[in-house]
ChimeraX commands (.cxc) that place a marker at each C-alpha (Angstrom):
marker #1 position 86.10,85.67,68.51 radius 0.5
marker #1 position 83.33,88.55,69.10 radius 0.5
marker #1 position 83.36,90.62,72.63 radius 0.5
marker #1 position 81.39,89.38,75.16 radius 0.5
marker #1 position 79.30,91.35,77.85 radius 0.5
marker #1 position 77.44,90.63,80.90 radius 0.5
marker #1 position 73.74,89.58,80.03 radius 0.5
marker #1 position 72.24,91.03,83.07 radius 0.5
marker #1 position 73.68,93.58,86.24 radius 0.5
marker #1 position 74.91,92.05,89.69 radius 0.5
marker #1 position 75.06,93.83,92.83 radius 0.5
marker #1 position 77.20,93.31,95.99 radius 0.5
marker #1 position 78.08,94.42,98.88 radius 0.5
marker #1 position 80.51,94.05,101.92 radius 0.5
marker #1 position 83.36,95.94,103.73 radius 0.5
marker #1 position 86.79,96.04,102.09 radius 0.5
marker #1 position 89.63,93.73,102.93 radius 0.5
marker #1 position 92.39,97.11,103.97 radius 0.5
marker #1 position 89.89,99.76,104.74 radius 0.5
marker #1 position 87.22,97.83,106.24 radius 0.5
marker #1 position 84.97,100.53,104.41 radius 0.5
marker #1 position 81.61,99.15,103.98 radius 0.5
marker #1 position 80.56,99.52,100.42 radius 0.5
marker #1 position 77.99,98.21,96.76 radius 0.5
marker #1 position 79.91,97.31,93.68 radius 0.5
marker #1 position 77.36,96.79,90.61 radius 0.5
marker #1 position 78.41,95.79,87.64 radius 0.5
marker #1 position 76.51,96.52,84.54 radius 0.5
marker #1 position 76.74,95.77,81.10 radius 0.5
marker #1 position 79.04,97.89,78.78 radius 0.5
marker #1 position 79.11,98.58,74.61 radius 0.5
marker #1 position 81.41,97.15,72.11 radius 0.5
marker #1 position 85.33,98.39,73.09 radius 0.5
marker #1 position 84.32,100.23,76.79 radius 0.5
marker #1 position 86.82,97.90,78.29 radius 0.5
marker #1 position 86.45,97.71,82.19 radius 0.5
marker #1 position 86.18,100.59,83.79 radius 0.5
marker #1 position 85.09,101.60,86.95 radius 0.5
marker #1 position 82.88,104.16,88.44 radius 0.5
marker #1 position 82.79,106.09,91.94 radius 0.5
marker #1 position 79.46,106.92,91.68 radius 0.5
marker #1 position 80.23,108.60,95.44 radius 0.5
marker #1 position 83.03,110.84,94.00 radius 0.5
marker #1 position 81.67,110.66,89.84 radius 0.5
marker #1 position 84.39,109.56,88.61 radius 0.5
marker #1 position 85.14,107.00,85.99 radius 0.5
marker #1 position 88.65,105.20,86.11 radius 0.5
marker #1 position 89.49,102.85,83.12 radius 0.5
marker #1 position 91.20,100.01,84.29 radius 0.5
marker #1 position 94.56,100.31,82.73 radius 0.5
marker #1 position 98.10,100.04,83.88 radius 0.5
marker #1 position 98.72,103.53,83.57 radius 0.5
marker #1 position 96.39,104.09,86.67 radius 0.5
marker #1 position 98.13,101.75,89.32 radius 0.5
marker #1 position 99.09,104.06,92.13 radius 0.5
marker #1 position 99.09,101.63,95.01 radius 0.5
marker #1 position 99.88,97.85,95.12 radius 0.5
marker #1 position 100.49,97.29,98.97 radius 0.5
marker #1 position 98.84,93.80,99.40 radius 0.5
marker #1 position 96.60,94.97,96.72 radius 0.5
marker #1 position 95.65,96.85,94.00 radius 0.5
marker #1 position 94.87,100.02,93.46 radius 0.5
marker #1 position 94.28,102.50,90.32 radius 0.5
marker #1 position 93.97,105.80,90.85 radius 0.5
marker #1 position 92.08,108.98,88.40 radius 0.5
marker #1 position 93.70,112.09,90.23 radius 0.5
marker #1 position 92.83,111.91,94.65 radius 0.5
marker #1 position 89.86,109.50,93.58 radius 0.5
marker #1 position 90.96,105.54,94.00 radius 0.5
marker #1 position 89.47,101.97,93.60 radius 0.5
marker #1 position 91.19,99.50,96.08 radius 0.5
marker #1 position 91.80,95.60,95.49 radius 0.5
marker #1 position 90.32,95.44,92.56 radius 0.5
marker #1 position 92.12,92.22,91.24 radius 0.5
marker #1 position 89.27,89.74,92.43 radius 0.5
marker #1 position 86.59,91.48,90.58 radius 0.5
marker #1 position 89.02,91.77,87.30 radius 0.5
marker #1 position 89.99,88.23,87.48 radius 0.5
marker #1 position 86.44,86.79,87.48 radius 0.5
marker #1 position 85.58,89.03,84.95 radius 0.5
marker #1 position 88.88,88.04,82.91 radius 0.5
marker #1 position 88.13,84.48,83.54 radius 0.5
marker #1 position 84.58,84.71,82.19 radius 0.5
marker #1 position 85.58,85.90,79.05 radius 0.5
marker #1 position 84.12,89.69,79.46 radius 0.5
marker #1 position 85.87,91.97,77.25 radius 0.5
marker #1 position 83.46,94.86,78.28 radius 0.5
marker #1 position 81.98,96.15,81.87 radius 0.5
marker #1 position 81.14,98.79,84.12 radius 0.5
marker #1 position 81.72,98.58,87.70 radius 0.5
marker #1 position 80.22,100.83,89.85 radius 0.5
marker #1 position 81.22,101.44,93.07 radius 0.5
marker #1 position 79.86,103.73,96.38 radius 0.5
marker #1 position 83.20,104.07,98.03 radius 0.5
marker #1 position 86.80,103.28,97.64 radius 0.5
marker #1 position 87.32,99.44,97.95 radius 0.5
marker #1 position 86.34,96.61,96.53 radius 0.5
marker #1 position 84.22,94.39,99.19 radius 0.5
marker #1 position 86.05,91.25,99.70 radius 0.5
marker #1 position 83.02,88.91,100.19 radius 0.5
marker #1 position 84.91,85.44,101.29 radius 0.5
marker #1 position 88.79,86.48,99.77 radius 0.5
marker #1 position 88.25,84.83,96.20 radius 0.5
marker #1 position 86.23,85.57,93.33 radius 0.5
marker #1 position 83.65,82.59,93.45 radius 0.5
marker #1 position 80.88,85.03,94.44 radius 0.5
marker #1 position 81.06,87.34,91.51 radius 0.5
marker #1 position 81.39,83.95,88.65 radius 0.5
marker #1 position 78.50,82.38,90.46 radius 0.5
marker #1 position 76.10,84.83,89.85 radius 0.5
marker #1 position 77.75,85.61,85.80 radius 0.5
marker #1 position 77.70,82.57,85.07 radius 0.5
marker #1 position 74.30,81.11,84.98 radius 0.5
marker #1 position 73.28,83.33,82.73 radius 0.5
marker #1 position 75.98,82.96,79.71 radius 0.5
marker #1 position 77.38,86.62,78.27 radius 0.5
marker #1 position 76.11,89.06,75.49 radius 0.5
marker #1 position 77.85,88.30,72.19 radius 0.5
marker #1 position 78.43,91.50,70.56 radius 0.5
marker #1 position 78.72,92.47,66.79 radius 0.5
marker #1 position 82.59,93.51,67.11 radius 0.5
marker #1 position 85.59,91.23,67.29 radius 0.5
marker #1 position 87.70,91.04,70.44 radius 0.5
marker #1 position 91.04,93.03,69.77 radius 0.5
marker #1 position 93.84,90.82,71.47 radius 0.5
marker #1 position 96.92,92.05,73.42 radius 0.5
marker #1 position 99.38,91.16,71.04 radius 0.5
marker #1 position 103.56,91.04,71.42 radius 0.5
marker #1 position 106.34,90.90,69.21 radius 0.5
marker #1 position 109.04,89.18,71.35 radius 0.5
marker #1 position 109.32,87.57,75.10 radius 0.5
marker #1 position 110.52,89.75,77.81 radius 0.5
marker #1 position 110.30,89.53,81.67 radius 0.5
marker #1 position 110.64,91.93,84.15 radius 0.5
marker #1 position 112.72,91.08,88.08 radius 0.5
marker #1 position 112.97,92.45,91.25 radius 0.5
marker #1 position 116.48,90.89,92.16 radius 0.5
marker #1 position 115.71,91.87,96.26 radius 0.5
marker #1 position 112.85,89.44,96.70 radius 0.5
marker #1 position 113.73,86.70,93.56 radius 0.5
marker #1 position 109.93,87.68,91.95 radius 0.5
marker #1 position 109.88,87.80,87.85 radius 0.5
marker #1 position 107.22,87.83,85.27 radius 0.5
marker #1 position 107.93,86.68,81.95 radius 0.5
marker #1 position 105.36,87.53,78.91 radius 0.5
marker #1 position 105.73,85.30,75.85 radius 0.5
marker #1 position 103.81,85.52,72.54 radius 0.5
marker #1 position 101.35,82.95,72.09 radius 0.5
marker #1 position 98.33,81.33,70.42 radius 0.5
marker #1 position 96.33,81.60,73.51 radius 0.5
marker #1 position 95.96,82.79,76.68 radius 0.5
marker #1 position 97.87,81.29,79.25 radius 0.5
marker #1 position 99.10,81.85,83.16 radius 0.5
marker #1 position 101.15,79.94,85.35 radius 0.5
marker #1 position 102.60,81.20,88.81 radius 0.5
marker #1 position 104.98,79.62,91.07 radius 0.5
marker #1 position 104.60,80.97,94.54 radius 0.5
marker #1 position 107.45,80.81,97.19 radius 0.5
marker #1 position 107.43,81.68,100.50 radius 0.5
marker #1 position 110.23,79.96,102.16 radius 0.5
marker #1 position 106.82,78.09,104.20 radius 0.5
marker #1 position 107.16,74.85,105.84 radius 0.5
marker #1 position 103.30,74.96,105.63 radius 0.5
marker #1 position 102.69,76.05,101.81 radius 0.5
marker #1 position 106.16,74.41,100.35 radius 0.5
marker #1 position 106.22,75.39,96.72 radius 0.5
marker #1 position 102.86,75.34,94.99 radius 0.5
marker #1 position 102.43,76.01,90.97 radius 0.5
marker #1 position 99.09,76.76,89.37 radius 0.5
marker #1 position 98.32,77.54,85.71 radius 0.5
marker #1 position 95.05,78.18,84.09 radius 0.5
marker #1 position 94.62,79.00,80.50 radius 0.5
marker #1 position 91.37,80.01,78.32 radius 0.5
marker #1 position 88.50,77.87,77.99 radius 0.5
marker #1 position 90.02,75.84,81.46 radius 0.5
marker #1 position 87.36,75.70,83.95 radius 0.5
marker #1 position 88.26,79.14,86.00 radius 0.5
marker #1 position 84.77,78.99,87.86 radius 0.5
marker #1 position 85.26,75.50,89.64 radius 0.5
marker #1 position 89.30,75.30,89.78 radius 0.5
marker #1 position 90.52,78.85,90.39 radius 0.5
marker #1 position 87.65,81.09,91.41 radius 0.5
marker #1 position 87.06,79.49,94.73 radius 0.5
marker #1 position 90.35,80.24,96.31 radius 0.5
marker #1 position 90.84,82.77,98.82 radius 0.5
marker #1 position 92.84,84.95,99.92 radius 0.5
marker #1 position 95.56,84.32,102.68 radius 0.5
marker #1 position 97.66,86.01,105.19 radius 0.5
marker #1 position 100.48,84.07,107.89 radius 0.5
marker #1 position 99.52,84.80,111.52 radius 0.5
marker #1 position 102.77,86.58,112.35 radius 0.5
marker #1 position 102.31,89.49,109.48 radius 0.5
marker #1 position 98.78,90.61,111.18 radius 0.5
marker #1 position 100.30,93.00,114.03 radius 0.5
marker #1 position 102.32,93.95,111.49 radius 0.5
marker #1 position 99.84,94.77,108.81 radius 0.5
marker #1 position 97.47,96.10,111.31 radius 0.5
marker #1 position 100.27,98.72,111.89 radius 0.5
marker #1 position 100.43,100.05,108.48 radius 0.5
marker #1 position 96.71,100.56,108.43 radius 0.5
marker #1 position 96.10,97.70,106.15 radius 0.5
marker #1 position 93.21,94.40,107.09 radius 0.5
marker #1 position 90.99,96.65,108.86 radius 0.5
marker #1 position 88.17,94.19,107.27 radius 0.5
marker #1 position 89.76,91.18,107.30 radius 0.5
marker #1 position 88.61,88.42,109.54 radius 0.5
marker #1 position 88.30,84.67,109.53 radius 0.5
marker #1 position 85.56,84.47,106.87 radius 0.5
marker #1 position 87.18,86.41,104.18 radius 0.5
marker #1 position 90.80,84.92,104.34 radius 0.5
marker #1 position 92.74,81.23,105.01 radius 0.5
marker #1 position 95.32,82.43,108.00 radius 0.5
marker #1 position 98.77,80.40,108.18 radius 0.5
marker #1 position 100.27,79.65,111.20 radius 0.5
marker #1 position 104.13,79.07,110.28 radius 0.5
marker #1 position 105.79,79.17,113.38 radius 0.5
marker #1 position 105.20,77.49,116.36 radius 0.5
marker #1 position 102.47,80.04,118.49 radius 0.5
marker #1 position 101.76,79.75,121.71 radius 0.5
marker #1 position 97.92,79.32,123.02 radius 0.5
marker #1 position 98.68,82.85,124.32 radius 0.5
marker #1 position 100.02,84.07,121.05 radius 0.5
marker #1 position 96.45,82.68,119.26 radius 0.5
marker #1 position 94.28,84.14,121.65 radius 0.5
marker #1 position 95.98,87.60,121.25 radius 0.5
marker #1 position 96.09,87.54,117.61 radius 0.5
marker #1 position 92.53,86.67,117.56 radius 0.5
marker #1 position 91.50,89.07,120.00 radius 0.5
marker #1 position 93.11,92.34,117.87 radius 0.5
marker #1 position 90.91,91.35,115.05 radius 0.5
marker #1 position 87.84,90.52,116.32 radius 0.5
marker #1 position 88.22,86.62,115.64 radius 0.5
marker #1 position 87.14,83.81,117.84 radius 0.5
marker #1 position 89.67,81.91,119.82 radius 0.5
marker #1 position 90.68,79.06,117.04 radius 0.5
marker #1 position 92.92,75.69,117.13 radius 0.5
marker #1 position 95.74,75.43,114.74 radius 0.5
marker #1 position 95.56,72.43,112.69 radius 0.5
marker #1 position 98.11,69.76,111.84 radius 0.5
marker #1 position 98.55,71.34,108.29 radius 0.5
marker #1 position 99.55,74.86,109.96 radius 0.5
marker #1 position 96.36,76.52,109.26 radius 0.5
marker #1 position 93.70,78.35,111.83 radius 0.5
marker #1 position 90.98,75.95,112.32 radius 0.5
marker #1 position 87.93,77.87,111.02 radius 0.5
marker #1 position 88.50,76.93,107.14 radius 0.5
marker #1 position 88.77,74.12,105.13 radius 0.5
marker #1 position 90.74,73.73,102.17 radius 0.5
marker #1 position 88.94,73.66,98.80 radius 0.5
marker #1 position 92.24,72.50,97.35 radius 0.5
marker #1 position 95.54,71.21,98.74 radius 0.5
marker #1 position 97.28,74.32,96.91 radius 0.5
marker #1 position 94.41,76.99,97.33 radius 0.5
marker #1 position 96.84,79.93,97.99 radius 0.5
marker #1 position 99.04,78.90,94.98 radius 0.5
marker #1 position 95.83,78.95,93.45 radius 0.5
marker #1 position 94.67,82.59,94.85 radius 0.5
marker #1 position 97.83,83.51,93.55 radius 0.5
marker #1 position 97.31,83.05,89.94 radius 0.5
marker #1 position 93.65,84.41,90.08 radius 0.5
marker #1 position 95.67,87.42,91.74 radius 0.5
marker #1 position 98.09,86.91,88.81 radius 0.5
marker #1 position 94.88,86.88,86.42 radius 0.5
marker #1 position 93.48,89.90,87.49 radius 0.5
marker #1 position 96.31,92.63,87.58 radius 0.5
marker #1 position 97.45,91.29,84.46 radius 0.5
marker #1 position 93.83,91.92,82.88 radius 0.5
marker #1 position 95.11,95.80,83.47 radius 0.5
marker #1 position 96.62,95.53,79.85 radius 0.5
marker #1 position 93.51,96.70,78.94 radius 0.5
marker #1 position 92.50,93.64,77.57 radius 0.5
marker #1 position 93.15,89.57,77.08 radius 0.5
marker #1 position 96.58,89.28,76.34 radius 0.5
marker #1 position 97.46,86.63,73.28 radius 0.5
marker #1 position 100.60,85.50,75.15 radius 0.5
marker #1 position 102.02,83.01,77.47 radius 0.5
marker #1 position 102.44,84.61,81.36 radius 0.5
marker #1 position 104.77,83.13,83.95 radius 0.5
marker #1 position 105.57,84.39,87.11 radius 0.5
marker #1 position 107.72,83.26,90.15 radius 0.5
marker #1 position 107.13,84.70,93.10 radius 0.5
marker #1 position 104.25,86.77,91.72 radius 0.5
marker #1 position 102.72,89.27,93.63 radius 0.5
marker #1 position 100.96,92.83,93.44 radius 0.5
marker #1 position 104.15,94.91,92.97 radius 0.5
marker #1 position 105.91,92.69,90.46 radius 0.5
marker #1 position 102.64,91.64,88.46 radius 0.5
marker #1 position 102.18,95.80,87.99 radius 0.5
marker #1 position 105.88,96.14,86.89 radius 0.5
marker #1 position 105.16,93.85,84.31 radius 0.5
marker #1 position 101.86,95.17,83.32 radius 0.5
marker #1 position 103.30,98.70,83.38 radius 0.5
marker #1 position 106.05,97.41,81.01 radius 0.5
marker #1 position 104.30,95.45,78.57 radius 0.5
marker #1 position 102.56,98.78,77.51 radius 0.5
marker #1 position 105.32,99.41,75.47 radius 0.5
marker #1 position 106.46,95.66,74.41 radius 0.5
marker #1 position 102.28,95.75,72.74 radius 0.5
marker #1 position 102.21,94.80,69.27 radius 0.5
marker #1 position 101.33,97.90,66.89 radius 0.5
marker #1 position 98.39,96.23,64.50 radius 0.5
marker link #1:1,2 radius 0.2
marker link #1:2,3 radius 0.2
marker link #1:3,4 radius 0.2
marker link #1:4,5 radius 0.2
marker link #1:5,6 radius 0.2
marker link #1:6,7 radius 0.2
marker link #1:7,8 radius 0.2
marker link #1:8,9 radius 0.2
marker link #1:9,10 radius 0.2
marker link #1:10,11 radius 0.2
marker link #1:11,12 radius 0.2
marker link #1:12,13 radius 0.2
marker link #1:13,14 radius 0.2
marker link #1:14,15 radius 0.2
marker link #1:15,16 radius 0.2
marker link #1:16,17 radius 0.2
marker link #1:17,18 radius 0.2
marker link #1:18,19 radius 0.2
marker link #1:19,20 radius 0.2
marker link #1:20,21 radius 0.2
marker link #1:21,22 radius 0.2
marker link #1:22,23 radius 0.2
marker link #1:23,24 radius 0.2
marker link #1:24,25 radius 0.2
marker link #1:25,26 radius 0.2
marker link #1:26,27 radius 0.2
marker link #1:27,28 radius 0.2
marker link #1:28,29 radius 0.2
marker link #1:29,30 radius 0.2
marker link #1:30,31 radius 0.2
marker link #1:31,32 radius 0.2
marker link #1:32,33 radius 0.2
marker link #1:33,34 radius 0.2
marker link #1:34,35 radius 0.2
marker link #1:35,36 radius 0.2
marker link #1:36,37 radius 0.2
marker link #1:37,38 radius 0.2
marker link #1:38,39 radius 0.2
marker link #1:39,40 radius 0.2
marker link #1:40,41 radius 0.2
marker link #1:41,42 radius 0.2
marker link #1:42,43 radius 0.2
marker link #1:43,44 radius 0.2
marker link #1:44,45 radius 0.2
marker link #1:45,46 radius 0.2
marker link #1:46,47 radius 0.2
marker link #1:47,48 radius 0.2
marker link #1:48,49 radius 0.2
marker link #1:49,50 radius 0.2
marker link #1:50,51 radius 0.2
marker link #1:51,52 radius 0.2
marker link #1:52,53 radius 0.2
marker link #1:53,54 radius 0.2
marker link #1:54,55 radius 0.2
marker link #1:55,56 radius 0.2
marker link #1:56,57 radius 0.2
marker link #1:57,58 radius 0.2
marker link #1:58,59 radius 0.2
marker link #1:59,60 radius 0.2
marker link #1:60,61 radius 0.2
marker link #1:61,62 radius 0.2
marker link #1:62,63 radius 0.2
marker link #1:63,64 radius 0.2
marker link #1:64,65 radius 0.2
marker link #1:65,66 radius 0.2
marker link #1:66,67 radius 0.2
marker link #1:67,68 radius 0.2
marker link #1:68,69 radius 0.2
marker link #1:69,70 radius 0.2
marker link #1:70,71 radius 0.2
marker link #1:71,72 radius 0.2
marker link #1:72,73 radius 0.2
marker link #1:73,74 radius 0.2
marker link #1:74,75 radius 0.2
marker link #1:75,76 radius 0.2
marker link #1:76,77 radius 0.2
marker link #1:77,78 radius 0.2
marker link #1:78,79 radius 0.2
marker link #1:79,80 radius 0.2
marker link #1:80,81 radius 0.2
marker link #1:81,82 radius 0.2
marker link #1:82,83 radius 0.2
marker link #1:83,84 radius 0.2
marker link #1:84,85 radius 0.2
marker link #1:85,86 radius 0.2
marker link #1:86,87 radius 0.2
marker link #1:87,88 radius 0.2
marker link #1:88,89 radius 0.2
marker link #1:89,90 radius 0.2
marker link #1:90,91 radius 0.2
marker link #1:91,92 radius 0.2
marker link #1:92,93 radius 0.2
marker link #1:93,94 radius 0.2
marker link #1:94,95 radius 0.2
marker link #1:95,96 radius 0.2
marker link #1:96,97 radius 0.2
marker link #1:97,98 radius 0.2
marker link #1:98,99 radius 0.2
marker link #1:99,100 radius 0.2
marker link #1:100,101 radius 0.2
marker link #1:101,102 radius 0.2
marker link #1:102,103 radius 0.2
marker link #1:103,104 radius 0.2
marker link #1:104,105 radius 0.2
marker link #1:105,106 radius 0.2
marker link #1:106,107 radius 0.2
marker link #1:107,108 radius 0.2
marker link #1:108,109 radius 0.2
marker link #1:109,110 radius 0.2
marker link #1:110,111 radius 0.2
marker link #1:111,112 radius 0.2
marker link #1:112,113 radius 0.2
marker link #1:113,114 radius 0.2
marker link #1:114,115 radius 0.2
marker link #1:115,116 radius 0.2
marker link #1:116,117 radius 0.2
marker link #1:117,118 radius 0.2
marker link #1:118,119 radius 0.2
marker link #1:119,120 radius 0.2
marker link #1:120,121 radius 0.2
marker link #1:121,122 radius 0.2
marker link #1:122,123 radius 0.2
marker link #1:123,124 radius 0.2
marker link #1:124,125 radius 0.2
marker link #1:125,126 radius 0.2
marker link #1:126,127 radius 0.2
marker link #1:127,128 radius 0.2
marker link #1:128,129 radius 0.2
marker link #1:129,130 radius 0.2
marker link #1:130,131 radius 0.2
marker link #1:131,132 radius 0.2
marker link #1:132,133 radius 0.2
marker link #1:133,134 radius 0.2
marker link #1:134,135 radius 0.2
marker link #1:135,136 radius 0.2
marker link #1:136,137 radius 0.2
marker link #1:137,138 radius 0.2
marker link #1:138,139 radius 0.2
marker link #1:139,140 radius 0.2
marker link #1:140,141 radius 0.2
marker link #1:141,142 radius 0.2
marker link #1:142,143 radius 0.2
marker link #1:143,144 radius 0.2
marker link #1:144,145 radius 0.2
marker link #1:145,146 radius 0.2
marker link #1:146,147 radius 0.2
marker link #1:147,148 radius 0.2
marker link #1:148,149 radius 0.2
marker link #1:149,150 radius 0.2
marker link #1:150,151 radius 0.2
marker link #1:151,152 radius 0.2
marker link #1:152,153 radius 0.2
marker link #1:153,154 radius 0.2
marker link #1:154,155 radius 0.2
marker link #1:155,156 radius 0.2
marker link #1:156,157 radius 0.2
marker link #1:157,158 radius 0.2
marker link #1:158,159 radius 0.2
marker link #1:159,160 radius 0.2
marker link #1:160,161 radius 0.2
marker link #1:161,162 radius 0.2
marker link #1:162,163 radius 0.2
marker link #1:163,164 radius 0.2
marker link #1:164,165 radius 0.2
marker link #1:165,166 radius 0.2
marker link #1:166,167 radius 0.2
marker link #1:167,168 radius 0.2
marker link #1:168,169 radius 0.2
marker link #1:169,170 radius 0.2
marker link #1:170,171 radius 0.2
marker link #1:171,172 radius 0.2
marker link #1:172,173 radius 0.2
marker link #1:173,174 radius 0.2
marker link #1:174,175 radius 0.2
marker link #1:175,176 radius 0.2
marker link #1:176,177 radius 0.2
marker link #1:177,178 radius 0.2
marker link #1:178,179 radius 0.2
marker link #1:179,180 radius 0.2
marker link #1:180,181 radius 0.2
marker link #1:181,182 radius 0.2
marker link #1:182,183 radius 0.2
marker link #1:183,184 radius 0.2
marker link #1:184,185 radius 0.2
marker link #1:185,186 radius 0.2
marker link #1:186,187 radius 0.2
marker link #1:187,188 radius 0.2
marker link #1:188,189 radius 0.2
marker link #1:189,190 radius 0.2
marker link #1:190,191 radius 0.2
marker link #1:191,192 radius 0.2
marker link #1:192,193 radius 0.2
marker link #1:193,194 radius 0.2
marker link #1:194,195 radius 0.2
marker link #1:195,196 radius 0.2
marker link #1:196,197 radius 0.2
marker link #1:197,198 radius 0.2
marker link #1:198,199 radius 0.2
marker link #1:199,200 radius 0.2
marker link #1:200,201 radius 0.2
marker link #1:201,202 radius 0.2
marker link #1:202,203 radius 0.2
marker link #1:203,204 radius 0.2
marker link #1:204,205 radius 0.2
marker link #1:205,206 radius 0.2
marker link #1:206,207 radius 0.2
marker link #1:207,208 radius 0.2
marker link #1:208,209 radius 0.2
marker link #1:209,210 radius 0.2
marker link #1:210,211 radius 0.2
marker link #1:211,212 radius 0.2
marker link #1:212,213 radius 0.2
marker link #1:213,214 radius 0.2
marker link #1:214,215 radius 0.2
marker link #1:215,216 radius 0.2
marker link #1:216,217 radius 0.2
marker link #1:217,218 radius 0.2
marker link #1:218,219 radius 0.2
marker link #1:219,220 radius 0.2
marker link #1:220,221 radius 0.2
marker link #1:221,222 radius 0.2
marker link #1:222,223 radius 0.2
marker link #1:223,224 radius 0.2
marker link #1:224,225 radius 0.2
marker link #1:225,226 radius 0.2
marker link #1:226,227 radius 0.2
marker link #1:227,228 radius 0.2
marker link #1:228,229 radius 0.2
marker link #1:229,230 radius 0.2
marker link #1:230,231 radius 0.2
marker link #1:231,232 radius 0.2
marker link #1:232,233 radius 0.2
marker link #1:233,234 radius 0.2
marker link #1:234,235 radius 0.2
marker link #1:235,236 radius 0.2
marker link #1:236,237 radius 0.2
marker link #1:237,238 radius 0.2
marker link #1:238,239 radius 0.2
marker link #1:239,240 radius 0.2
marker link #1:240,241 radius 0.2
marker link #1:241,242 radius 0.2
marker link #1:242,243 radius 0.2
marker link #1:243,244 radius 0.2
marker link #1:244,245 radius 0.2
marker link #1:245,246 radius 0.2
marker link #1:246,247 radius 0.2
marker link #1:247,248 radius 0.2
marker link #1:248,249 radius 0.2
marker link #1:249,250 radius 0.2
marker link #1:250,251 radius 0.2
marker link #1:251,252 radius 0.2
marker link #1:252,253 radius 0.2
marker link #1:253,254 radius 0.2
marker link #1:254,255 radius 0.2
marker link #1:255,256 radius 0.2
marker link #1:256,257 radius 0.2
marker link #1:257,258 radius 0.2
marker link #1:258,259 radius 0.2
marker link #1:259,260 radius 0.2
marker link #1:260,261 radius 0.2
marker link #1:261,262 radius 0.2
marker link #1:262,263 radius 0.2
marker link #1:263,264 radius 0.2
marker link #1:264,265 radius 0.2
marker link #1:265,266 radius 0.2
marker link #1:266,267 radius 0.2
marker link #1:267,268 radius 0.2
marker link #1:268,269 radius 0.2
marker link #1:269,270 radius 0.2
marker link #1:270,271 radius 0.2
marker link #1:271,272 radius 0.2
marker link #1:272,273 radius 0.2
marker link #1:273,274 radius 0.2
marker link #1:274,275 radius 0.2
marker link #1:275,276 radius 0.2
marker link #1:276,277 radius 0.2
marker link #1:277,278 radius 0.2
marker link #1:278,279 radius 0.2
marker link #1:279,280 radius 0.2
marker link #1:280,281 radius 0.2
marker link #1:281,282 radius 0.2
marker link #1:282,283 radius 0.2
marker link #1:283,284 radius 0.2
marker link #1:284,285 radius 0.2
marker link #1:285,286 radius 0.2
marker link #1:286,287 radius 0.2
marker link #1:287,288 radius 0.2
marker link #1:288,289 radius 0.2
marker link #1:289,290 radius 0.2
marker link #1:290,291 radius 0.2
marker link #1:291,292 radius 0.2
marker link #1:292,293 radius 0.2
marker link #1:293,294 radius 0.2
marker link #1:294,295 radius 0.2
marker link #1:295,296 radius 0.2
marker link #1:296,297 radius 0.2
marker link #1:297,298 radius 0.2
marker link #1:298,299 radius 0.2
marker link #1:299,300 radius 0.2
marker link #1:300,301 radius 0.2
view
């Protein structure tokens, strides 16, 4: 299979999910082998999109070239992962990622129309000799990488919810990503807001950008406070446990989110890995344990 680039450049724009930083992200075509990188065209500097560079993965992603970052970046590098783009450049005027609505339907909506850029060169594959998996025994997560024919992902997420149960959601190349995982957005449970809030994370999150579980019983009191602290209007809880203002696009839309989350950080191998990716439990921290440890489980061609 030949690498693939974007035919044409895409701007957008919006305030980050954790900084609430208003900022453009463009992303531009890119030669045979550049990879993804990405560009702080505030700061100029480039950061390759590698494992090596996560600093930060506190309900995101971050990667990191010296004091100069690029926050939640997984959205942008799942869409472009699910496309089929080997190579890109992603410019961006300050440090996060916008969120637009919480999934990556925005970014494969505009790519897609317009098909890719076959280039001359072949696509090099993320290739392993033998399965391995990385734990965190605290909080039961695990990723396991397998050798395979293909490219495959499944992830199993658990939160101990009455609301979400157990949901599993795999996706594997040449699926449908645009229509069946790019849609889903991100998600956050009512009670971790405050808390969040407190660690100077969601500064830009809001009702549009993010599906917001209520798993305990809440008070009308309880809603209107929440609410209040971020700017939301006063919402019902539905039946299903969720704040009235969304509607699902699928029954398992944050099982979902988490595999295009899954997608995306594991697209930091600095390429498409031939191999067969499971994860229980996944989430930012675990999925970059794994992706800093299969650096050195790559096959040597």
């Amino acid at each position: 299979m030949k690498q693939q680039t974007l035919s044409a450049q895409y701007t957008f724009e919006g305030r980050g999910l954790h900084t609430g930083k208003y900022a453009h992200l463009t992303l531009k075509p890119a030669p045979e082998g550049y990879g993804i990188r990405f560009i702080r065209t505030d700061a100029g500097v480039e950061i390759p999109a590698i494992a090596s560079k996560i600093s930060r993965t506190d309900r995101s992603t971050t990667i990191s070239e010296g004091e100069v970052s690029v926050v939640t970046i997984e959205h942008v590098m799942s869409a472009l992962t699910g496309l089929g783009v080997d190579n890109a450049r992603v410019e961006l005027d300050n440090e996060e990622v916008p969120i637009l609505d919480g999934s990556a339907e925005r970014y494969v909506r505009a790519i897609a129309p317009d098909g890719l850029q076959v280039q001359d060169a072949e696509r090099v594959w993320i290739e392993f000799d033998e399965p391995f998996e990385v734990c965190d025994e605290k909080t039961g997560s695990r990723v396991r990488i397998e050798p395979a024919d293909k490219m495959s992902f499944e992830a199993t997420s658990d939160f101990n919810s009455r609301v979400l149960g157990v949901q599993t959601a795999r996706w594997e190349e040449h699926a449908d990503y645009v229509a069946q995982i790019a849609p889903c957005r991100t998600f956050v449970f009512l009670h971790e807001l405050e808390f969040l809030a407190a660690r100077g994370l969601v500064k830009g999150g809001d009702v549009d950008n993010a599906i917001v579980i209520v798993e305990h019983p809440a008070t009308d009191e309880q809603i209107v406070t929440m609410c209040s602290l971020f700017g939301m209007p006063h919402l019902e809880v539905t039946p299903q446990g969720y704040l009235s203002n969304i509607k699902l696009h699928f029954p398992d839309e944050c099982g979902r989110h988490k595999l295009l989350d899954l997608i995306g950080d594991m697209r930091l191998l600095g390429g498409f890995p031939k191999a067969k990716i499971s994860a229980f439990k996944p989430g930012h921290t675990i999925n970059s344990v794994a992706s800093r440890a299969a650096l050195s489980h790559i096959k040597q061609l």
